[in-house]
LOVO-684121 format. One record per residue (C-alpha): chain; x, y, z. Coordinates in steps of 0.02 Angstrom, whole numbers. Each point is the difference from the previous one (the first is absolute). Layout:
baba:px:py:pz
A:X:Y:Z;
...
END
This chain:
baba:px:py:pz
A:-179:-85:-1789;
A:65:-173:-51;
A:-119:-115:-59;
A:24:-188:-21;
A:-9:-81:-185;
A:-46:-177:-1;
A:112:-114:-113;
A:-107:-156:-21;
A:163:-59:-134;
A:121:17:134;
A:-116:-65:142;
A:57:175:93;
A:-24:179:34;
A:75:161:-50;
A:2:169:89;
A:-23:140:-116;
A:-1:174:48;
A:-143:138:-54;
A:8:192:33;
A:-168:50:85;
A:-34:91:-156;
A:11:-159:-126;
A:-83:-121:112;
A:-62:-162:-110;
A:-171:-79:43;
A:35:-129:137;
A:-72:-115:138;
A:42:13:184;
A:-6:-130:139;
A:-62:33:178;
A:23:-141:111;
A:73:-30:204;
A:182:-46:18;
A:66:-157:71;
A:155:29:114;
A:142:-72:-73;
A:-86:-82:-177;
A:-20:163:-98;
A:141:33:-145;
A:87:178:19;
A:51:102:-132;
A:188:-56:28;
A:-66:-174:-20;
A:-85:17:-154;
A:120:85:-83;
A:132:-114:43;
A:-123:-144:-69;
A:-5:-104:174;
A:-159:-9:113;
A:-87:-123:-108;
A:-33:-105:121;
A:-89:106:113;
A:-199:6:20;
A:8:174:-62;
A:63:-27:-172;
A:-168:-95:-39;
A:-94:162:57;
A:113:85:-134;
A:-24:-128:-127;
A:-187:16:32;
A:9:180:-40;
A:85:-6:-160;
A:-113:-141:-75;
A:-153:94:52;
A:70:169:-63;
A:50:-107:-152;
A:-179:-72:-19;
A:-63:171:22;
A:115:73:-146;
A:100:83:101;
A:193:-6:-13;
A:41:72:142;
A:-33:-28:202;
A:68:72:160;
A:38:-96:171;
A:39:91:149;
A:133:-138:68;
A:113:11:-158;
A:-28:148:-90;
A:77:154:141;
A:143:-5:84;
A:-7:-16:164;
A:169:35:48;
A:0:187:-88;
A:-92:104:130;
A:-33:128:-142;
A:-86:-125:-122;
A:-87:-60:167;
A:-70:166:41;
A:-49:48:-179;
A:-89:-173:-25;
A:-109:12:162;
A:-45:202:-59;
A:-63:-90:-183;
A:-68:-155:58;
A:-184:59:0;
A:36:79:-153;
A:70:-158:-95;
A:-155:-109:70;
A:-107:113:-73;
A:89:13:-157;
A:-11:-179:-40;
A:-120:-77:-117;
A:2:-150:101;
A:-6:-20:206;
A:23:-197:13;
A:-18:-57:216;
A:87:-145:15;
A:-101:-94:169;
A:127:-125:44;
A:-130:-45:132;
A:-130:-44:-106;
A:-25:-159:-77;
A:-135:-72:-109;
A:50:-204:-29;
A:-6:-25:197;
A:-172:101:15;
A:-81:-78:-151;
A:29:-163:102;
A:-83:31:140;
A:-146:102:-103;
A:-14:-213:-108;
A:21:-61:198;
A:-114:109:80;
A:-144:-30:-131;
A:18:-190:33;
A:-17:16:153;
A:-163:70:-5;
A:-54:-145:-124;
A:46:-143:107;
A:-64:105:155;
A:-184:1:-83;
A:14:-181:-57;
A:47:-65:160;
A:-137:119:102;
A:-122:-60:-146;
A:-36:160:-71;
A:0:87:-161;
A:133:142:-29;
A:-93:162:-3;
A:68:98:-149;
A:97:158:97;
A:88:161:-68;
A:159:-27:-93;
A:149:1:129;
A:120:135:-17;
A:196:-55:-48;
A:90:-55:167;
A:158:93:-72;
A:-113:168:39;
A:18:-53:181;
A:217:7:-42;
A:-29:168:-90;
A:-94:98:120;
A:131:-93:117;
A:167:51:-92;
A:133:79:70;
A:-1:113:-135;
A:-111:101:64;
A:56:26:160;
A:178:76:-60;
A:32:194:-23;
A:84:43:-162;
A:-130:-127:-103;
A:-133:144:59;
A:62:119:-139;
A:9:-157:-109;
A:-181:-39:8;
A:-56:166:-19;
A:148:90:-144;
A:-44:-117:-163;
A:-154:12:-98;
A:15:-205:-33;
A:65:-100:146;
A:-39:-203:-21;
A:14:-120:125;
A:80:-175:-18;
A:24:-154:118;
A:172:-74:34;
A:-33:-129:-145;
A:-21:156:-124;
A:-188:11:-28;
A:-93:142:-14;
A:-129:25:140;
A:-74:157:-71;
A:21:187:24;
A:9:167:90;
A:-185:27:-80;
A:-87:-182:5;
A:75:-26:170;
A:-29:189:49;
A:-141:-62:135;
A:126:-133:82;
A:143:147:13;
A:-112:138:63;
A:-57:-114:138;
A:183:-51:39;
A:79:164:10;
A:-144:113:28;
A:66:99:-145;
A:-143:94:-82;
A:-60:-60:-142;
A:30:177:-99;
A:188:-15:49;
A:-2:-178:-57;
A:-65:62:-176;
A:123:89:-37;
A:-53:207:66;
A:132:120:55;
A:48:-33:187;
A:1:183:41;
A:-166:-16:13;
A:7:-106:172;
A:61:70:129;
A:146:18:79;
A:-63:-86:170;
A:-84:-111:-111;
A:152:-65:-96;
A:121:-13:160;
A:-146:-131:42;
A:29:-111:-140;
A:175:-63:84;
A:-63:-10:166;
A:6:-196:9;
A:144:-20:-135;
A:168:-50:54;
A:167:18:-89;
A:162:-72:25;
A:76:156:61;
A:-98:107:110;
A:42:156:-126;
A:-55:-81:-141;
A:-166:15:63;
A:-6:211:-30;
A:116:-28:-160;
A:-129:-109:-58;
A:-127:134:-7;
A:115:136:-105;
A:-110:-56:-159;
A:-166:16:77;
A:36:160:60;
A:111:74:-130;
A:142:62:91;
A:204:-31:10;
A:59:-41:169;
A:208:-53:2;
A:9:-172:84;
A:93:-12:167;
A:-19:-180:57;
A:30:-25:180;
A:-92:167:24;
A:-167:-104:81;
A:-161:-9:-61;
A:-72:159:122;
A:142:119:-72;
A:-36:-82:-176;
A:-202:44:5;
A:28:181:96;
A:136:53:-164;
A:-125:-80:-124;
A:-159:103:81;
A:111:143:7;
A:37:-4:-185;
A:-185:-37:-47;
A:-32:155:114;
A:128:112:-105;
A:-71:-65:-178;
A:-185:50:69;
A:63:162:41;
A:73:20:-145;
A:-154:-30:-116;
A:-117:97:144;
A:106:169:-34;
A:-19:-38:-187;
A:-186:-5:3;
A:-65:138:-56;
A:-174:-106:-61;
A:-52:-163:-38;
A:-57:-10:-172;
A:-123:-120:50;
A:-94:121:107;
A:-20:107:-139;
A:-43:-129:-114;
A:-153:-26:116;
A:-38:177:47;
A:-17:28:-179;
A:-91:-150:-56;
A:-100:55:153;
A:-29:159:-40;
A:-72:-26:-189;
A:-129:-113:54;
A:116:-178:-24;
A:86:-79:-128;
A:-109:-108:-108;
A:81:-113:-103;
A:-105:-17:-149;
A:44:178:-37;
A:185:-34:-2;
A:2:-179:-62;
A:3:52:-186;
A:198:39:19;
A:34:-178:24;
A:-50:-37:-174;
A:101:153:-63;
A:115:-53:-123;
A:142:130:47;
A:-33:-52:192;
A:22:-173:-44;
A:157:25:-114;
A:73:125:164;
A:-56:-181:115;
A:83:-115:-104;
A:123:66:-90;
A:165:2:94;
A:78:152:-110;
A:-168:103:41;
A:79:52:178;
A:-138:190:-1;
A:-156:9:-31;
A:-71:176:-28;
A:-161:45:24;
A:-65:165:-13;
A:-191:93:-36;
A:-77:151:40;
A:-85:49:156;
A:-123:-97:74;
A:17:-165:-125;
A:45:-119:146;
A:184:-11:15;
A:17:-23:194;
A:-134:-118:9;
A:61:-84:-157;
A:162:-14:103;
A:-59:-63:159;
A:-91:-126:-100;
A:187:-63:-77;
A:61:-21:174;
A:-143:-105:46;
A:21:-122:-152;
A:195:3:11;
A:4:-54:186;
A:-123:-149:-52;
A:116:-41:-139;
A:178:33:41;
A:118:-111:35;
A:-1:-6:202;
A:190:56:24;
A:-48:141:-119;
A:-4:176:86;
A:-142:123:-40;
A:31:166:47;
A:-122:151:-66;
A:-23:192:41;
A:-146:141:-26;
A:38:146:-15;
A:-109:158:53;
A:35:173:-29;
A:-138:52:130;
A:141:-73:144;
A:159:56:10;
A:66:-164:70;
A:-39:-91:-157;
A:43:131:-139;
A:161:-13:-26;
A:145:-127:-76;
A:83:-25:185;
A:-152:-47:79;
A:-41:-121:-156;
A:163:-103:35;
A:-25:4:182;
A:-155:-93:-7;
A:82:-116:-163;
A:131:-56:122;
A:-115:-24:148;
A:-105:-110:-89;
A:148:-111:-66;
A:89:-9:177;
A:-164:-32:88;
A:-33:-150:-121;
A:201:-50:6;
A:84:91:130;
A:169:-85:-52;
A:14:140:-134;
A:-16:93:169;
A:197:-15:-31;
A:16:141:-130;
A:-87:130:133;
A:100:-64:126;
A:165:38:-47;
A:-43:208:-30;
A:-140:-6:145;
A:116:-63:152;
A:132:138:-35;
A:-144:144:-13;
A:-141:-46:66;
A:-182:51:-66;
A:62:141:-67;
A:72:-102:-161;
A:-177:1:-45;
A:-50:179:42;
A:136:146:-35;
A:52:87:-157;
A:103:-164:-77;
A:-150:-131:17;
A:-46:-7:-176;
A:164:-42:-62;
A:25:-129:157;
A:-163:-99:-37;
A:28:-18:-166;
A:156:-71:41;
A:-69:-105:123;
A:-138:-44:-113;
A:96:-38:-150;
A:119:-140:102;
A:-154:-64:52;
A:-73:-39:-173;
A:161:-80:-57;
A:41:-100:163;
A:-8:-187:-49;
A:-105:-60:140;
A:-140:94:-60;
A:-91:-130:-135;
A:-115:128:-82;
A:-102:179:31;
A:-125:82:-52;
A:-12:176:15;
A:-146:122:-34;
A:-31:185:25;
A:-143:96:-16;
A:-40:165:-56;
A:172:67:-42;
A:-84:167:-52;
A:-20:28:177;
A:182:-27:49;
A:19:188:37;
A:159:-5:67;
A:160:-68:-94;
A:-112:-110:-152;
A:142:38:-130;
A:128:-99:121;
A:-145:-143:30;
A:-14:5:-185;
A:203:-45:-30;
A:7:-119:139;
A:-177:-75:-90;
A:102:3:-159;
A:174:-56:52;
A:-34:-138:124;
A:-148:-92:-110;
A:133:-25:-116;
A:131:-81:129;
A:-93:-139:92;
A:-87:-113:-103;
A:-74:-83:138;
A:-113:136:43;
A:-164:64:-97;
A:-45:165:8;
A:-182:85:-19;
A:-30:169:-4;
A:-157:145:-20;
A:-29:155:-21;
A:-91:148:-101;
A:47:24:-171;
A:128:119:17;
A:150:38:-128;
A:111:6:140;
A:-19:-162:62;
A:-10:-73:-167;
A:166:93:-87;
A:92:-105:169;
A:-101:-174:-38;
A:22:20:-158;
A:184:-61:6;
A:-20:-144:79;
A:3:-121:-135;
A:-64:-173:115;
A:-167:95:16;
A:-186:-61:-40;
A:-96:166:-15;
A:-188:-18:46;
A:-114:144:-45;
A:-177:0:63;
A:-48:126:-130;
A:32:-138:-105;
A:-81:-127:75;
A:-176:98:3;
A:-117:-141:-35;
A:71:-100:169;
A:5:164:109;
A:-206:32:-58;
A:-29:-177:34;
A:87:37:174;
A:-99:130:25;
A:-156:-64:-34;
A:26:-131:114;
A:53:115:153;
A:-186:99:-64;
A:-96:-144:35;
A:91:-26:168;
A:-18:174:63;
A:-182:32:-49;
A:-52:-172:73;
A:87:63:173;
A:-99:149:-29;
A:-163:-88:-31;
A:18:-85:146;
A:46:124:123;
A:-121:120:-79;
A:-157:-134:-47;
A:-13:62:-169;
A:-117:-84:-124;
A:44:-90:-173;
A:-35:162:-104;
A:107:127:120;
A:155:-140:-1;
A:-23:-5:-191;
A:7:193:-2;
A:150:17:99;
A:83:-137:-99;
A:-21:61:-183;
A:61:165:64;
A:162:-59:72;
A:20:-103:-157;
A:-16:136:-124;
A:99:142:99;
A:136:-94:85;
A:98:-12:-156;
A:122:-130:64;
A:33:98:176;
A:-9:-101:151;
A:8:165:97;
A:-140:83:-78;
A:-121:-153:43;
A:75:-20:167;
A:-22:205:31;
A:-178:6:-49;
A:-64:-162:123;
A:94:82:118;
A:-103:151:-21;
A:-150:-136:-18;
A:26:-83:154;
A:-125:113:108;
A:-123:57:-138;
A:-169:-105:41;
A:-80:-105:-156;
A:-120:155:-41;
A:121:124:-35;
A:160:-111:-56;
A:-63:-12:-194;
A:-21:193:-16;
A:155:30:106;
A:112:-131:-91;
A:-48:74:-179;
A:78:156:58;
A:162:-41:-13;
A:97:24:-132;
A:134:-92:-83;
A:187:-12:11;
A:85:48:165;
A:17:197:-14;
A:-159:22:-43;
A:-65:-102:156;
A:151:95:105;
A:-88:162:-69;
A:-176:-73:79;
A:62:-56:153;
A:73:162:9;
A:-155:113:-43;
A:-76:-107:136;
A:153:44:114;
A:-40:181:-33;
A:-204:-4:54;
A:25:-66:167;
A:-55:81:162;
A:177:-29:66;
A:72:34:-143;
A:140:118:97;
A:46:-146:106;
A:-4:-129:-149;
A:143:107:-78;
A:99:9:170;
A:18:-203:30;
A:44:-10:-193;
A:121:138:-1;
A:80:-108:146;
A:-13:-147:-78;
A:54:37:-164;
A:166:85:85;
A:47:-100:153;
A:168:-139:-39;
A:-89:-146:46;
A:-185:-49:24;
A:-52:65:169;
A:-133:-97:103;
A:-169:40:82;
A:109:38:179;
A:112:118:-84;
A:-119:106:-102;
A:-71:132:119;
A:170:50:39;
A:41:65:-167;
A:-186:44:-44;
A:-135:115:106;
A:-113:-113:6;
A:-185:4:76;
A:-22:-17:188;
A:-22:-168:88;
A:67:-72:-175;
A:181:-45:53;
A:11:-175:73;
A:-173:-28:-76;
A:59:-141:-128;
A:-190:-14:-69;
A:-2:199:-4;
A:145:23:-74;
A:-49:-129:-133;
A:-159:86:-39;
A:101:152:-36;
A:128:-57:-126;
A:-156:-86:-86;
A:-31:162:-34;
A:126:19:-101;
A:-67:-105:-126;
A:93:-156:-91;
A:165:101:7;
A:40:-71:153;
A:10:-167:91;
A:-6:-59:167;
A:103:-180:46;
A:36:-58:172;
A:-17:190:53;
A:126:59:-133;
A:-74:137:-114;
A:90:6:-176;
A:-40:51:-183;
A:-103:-132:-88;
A:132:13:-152;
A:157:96:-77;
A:-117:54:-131;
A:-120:76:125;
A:151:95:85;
A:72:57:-189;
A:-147:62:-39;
A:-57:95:146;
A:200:97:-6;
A:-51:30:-172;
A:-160:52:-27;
A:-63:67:221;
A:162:39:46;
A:-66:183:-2;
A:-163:-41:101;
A:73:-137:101;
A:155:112:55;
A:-58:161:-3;
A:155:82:84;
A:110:-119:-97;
A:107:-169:31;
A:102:90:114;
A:-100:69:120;
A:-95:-174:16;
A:199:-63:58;
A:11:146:112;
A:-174:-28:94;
A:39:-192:-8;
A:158:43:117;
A:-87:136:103;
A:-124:-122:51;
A:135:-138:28;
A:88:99:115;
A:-160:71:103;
A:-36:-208:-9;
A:185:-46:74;
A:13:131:128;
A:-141:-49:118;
A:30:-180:-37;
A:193:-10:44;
A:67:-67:149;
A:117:-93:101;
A:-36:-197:-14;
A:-154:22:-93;
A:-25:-184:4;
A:19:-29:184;
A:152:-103:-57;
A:94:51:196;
A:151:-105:-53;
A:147:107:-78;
A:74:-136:-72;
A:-190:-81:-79;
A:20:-71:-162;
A:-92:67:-158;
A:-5:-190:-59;
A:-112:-27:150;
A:-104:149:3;
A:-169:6:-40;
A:-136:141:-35;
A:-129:22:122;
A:-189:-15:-24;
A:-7:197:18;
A:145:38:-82;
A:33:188:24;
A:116:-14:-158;
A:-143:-63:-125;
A:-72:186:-44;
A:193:61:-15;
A:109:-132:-92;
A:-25:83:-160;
A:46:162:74;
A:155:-56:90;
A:81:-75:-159;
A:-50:124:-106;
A:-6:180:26;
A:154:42:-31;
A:-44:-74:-184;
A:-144:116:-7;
A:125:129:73;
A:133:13:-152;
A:-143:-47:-146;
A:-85:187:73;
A:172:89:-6;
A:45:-83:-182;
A:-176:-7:-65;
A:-70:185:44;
A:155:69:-128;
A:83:136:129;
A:-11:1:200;
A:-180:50:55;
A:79:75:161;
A:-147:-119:100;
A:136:27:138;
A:2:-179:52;
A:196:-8:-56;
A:40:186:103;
A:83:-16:156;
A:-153:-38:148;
A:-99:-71:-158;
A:-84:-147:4;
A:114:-132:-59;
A:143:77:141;
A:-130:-11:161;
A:-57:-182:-65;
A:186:-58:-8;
A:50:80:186;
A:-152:-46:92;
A:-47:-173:-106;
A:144:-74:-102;
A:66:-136:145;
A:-182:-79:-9;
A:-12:5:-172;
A:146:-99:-17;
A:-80:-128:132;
A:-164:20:-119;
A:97:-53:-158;
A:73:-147:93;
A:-166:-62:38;
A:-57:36:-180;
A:167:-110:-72;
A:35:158:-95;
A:161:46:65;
A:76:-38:-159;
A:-150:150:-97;
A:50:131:175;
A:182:-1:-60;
A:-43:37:-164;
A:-119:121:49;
A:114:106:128;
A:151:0:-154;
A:-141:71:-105;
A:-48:136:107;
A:175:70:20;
A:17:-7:-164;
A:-138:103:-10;
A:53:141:124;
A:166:14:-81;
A:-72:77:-136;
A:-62:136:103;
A:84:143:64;
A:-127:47:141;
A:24:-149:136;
A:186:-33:50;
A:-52:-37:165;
A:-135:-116:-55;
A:128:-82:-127;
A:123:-24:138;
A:-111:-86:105;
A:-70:-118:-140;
A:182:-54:-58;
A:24:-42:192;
A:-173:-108:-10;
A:55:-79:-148;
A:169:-51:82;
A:-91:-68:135;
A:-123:-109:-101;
A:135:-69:-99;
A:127:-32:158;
A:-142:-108:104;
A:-107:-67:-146;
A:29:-171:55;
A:-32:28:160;
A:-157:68:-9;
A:-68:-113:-127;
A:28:-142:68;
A:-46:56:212;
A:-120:166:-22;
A:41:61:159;
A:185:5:-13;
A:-53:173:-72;
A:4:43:167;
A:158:-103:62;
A:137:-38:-88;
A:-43:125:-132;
A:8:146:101;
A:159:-60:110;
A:92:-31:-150;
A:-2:143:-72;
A:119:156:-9;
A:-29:104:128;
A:-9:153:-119;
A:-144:-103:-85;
A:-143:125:-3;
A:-117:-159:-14;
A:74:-63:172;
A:-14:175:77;
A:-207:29:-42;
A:-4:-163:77;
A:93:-17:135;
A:-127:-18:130;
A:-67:-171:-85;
A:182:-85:39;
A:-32:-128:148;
A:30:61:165;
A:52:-173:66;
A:177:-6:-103;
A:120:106:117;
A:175:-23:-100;
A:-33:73:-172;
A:114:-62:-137;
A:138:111:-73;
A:-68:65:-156;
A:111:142:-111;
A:-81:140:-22;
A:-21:-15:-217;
A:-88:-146:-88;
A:89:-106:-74;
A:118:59:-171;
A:-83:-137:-110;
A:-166:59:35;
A:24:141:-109;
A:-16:-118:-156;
A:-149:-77:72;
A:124:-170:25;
A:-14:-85:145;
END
């Protein structure tokens, strides 16, 4: 980037030139060109074009940037080359980013005057004197008259031109000044003035992400701009949207707009097949689901002396903070995100994770940098860039096969250290319950907090010597123990007490002595454990005023000891049999499983299924163990689940772990069978969209997702799990697994297309032959997997993208040896009479699983 230097000695200008990564503070000028009066970079550096009506705008730029302490400004007349189409190209892609970079935005209105207007403000008021003398009448004091030059500004051409869009809305400080060089005000006292102009909302104005609009909205911003060239009007809007388009002038503006909406189609694509979830939604389902986030409970951290050293210092790039169970650390967290997006700078990125060992989607180190990097891209999709470049050569499987760790990390570590990212911050929770990969989160943790020093790092977890032997080494660390800080956590506590019991004297009507009761109980047995209190009001919640007193001096302290009690409890009830069925399921299924999906995998009573308020009722039963949010039943903590393996595993399971995973797929498969069908979704269309699809209101799938993505899971953990075969049969030629795969596997592939888990059915199908070629019993059963995993892996795309190209292109395009393609022959439309030529063998690279 070259950046002018002002010389006020010389009575000149200099050109230096910065790498991106050394960038000086400087000011930056946004103004509307005059044909034939602004000076070009060959002008200036050849010292001529003085005497053109641009230089002045230039001279204005580098007094004000001097006034302002800055030694450096940027023009966009002088400072690129016009005449290199390279430098061209590259300065258009970084102009948003170079507005936003700069301290100072100064709009130079050239059409906006002040001398003239304060004339005919002195004229206009004595007009209005001599008008009242002559009529004989006494002025009648009226509201101060706004400046005429407001009448100019909301006038100006300025605002009517394309690229100044991204000019108004990329800097954090953009002033405006009349032609004679005085300051009118700014992008926040004159924020009113502008919105009304434009129509630009008020939150864009300010400064917040413009991913957030959009993208209909944001094409609607230009709508009555003009630029010089009709192009320029779609290259103007690279910046707001984030994405590189190569300039081809003389292209038209319609061909200019359909390759711009075409890349900003591609980039959404890309960041869709990335999502796996949005941290934010889990940030609320949790908050959600333990009773809301109240602030005095978490406020005390902000007065922490090793928080505040981790905030301020910029050495102290991780902050670790770690407790036992149940002292707060999520909601501690969530709490930190709430004050740092208050506080942060607003070109800061905040980008956080949870992790939960109760849902395979969330426990491991892949899935923790998927949602890192969605976070970041959805706040600055320019860093888009880095997924880009692996993700158009391979699709979403970059973020899915056997090499995605070591690709996001990649991708994540160029993202930290590209220079148009300002600053991060990064937080993770609950590392203990990273099941999957946490030593390689750990070294990433270790190795990239040490590399970008623009990016702060907080993360949580148990106190576990693992995690800390890893931490440990990082030597920019601030280490925050809540053991340590006991008096706070109590005081936390306390306060969350009072809270609770006041929600539960209201909903409950109890009187001053019962509240008091419950209180001083809570206080003396919580023992610093948010989960304890939270637990026990849980348990409080539908105990009348009467009976709470006796029933809340019952329980006794510290968390195992209540687990015991709520497990006693567990024991005594009249449905005790079915109790231990829905928590043997719940305890062993991947992911939580919702209200739709549980009768599938559970006998459950009659007239229940479908019954949302039944089904409720019953997993009340349960007790506290389990939760209900938005219809989703999961544990109400890790330490609930760890302690039920530990201490009920025997009662809970009493066949063992791995004949739970064998009735889990049983059941799936009885599910799947009935449910399975051709165009399930009434889709008609071969070639219909997944993009476009939607469920509908009785969607046969909702009882079955679970089953269709996961049974084959359930599957291998019963072969691996129960030690030796247990000959069930279902693996034996005719057994189960075989019949579902001849008379069910084509719909099952549309199935996983319409539950976007395309990506998990690969995975699954490579799993299962993996499986049977341990096994000596089922050659005919392996051959005819191996064939179904060819054919998953040869029309993938396909059939993720258009479901029922199962049914076209997937079956024509096949081998005709494929046994897939034979079982299925009679779905292959009737209609098409010349049938491509297809070799009789898939594909040699197939073999690899490379395609």
């Amino acid at each position: 980037m070259r950046l002018l230097q002002y010389k006020p000695d010389s009575d000149g200008f200099e050109l230096v030139t910065f790498r991106t990564n050394d960038l000086p503070s400087y000011a930056i000028l946004s103004h509307t060109w005059t044909a034939g009066q602004e000076v070009t970079y060959d002008e200036l550096r050849a010292g001529i074009g003085k005497g053109k009506a641009g230089y002045a705008k230039i001279r204005f730029c580098g007094e004000r940037a001097a006034h302002d302490s800055l030694q450096y400004f940027w023009v966009d007349t002088c400072c690129i080359n016009k005449s290199n189409p390279a430098e061209l190209q590259e300065a258009i892609a970084s102009m948003f980013y170079w507005y936003r970079r700069a301290v100072k935005c100064y709009v130079y209105l050239a059409d906006v005057i002040i001398e003239n207007t304060r004339a005919q403000n002195i004229w206009k008021s004595k007009s209005i004197i001599w008008k009242s003398i002559w009529n004989n009448q006494i002025p009648v004091p009226k509201e101060p008259q706004e400046p005429v030059w407001k009448q100019a500004f909301r006038k100006s051409r300025w605002f009517t031109r394309g690229w100044t869009l991204q000019e108004l809305l990329a800097p954090a400080s953009v002033e405006f000044f009349s032609r004679e060089g005085r300051q009118l005000g700014d992008k926040l006292s004159l924020e009113e003035e502008i919105h009304l102009i434009t129509g630009l909302p008020r939150i864009a104005l300010q400064g917040g992400h413009l991913s957030q609009f959009s993208v209909t909205e944001r094409f609607r911003w230009v709508e009555l701009r003009k630029t010089r060239y009709d192009e320029d009007l779609a290259y103007s809007l690279l910046g707001i949207f984030n994405v590189d388009l190569p300039l081809r002038y003389g292209e038209g503006k319609v061909n200019a707009f359909e390759r711009l909406e075409n890349e900003i189609y591609k980039l959404e694509k890309c960041i869709q097949d990335l999502h796996l979830t949005d941290p934010r939604d889990d940030k609320k389902r949790i908050e959600k689901a333990k009773g809301g986030l109240l602030r005095d409970a978490y406020r005390w951290i902000l007065e922490n002396p090793n928080f505040q050293q981790w905030r301020s210092d910029q050495e102290s790039r991780l902050l670790w903070i770690n407790g036992d169970t149940g002292k707060g650390k999520t909601m501690l967290l969530c709490g930190i995100i709430n004050e740092l997006s208050k506080s942060i700078a607003k070109t800061a990125l905040l980008s956080y994770f949870f992790c939960q060992a109760t849902n395979s989607q969330i426990d491991n180190a892949t899935a923790v940098l998927r949602g890192l990097i969605y976070m970041l891209v959805k706040q600055q999709p320019s860093l888009a860039s880095h997924l880009r470049t692996k993700y158009d050569h391979t699709g979403k499987a970059i973020f899915e096969d056997a090499n995605a760790w070591i690709a996001l990390s990649e991708i994540l570590t160029n993202i930290l250290q590209d220079p148009r990212l300002d600053s991060a911050y990064i937080l993770i929770d609950a590392l203990d319950e990273c099941l999957v990969d946490l030593p390689e989160l750990l070294t990433f943790v270790v190795n990239v907090s040490s590399q970008s020093p623009c990016v702060k790092w907080i993360v949580s977890g148990r106190n576990w010597p693992s995690i800390a032997r890893d931490l440990d080494t990082v030597t920019q660390k601030v280490r925050l123990c809540l053991e340590l800080n006991a008096q706070s956590i109590s005081a936390a506590v306390a306060t969350f007490i009072q809270f609770q019991v006041n929600w539960l004297t209201k909903r409950n009507e109890y009187g001053s002595d019962v509240q008091d009761a419950v209180y001083q109980h809570l206080l003396l047995n919580a023992n610093g454990t948010f989960l304890f209190v939270a637990l026990v009001c849980k348990e409080l919640a539908d105990v009348s005023e009467w009976d709470a007193e006796e029933v809340v001096r019952a329980f006794p302290p510290g968390l195992d000891s209540l687990y015991k009690r709520m497990l006693d409890q567990f024991y005594n009830l009249k449905h005790t049999e079915l109790c231990k069925s829905i928590l043997a399921t719940v305890l062993t299924v991947l992911r939580p499983i919702t209200l739709d999906e549980l009768p599938s995998l559970v006998d459950m009573p009659p007239r229940s299924s479908r019954n949302y308020k039944a089904l409720e009722e019953i997993i009340r039963l349960c007790g506290s163990f389990l939760i209900v949010q938005e219809r989703i039943i999961s544990i109400v903590h890790q330490s609930a689940k760890d302690y039920l393996l530990k201490e009920a595993s025997d009662e809970i399971f009493p066949a063992g772990l791995a004949e739970m995973h064998y009735s889990i797929m049983s059941k799936s498969l009885r599910t799947l069978s009935p449910t399975l069908q051709r165009d399930m979704y009434s889709l008609r269309a071969l070639g219909y969209p997944i993009d476009k699809v939607k469920k509908p209101e009785s969607d046969p799938l909702a009882k079955s997702r679970y089953a269709c993505v996961f049974w084959i899971d359930h599957l291998s953990d019963w072969f691996t799990k129960s030690g030796a075969d247990p000959y069930h049969g279902d693996l034996q030629a005719g057994g189960t697994v075989e019949v579902f795969i001849k008379e069910k596997y084509l719909y099952w592939l549309e199935a996983l297309s319409l539950c976007k888990s395309m990506s998990e059915g690969v995975v699954s199908v490579e799993k299962l032959e993996a499986l049977l070629k341990v096994r000596a019993d089922a050659p005919e059963l392996l051959k005819l997997v191996h064939d179904a995993r060819r054919f998953i892996l040869y029309h993938k795309v396909a059939i993720e993208n258009n479901p029922l190209q199962a049914y076209a292109s997937a079956l024509m395009f096949s081998p005709t040896s494929s046994l897939i393609r034979k079982l299925f022959r009679h779905e292959e439309p009737a209609w098409i009479t010349i049938r491509p030529a297809i070799g009789d063998e898939w594909s040699a690279c197939l073999a690899t699983g490379k395609f």
